[in-house]
N, C-alpha and C positions, 0 to 999 in steps of 0.2 A: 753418153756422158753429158750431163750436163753444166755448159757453165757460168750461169747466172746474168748472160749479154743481152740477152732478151730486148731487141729493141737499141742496143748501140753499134757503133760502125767499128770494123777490125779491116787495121792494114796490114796483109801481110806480102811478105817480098818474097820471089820467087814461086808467086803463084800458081804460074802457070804450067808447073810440071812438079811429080815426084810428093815432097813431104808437105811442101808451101800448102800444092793443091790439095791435097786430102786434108788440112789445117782447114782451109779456105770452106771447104765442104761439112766440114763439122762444126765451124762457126754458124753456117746457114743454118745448119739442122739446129742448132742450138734458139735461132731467133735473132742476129746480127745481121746488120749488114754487113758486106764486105764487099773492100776493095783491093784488088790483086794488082803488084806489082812484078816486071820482070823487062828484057832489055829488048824481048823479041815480042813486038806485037804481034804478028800474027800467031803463036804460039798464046798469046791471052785473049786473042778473040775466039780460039777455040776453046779455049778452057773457059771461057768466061759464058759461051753458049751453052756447053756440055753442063754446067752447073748452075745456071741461070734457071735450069728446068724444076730446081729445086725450090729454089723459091724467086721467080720472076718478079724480075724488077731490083733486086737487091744488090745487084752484084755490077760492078764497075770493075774496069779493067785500064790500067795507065802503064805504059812505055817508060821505063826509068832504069838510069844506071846509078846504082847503089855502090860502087865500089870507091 
């Protein structure tokens, strides 16, 4: 699917597991960057290496509570 980001940044919350991360994953394949937010960092440093391999360099990972 494409969706026309080609080149901009997506934040999405709850990165790091479940729907966020497969979101986060289909922004890269898309051409976005992305930055993954969620409360447990080391659960984003893993996710954030696991799909980093996608497109290296793209992908940040930040600690925040959203609620």
């Amino acid at each position: 699917m494409h969706y026309g980001i080609e080149g901009r940044v997506a934040i999405v919350s709850v990165g790091s597991r479940g729907i966020g991360r497969a979101i986060a994953t289909a922004l890269l394949r898309d051409g976005a960057s992305v930055a993954i937010a969620a409360r447990t960092q080391s659960h984003l440093d893993d996710a954030a290496a696991e799909i980093d391999v996608l497109a290296p360099g793209r992908v940040a990972a930040f600690a925040a509570d959203m609620t």
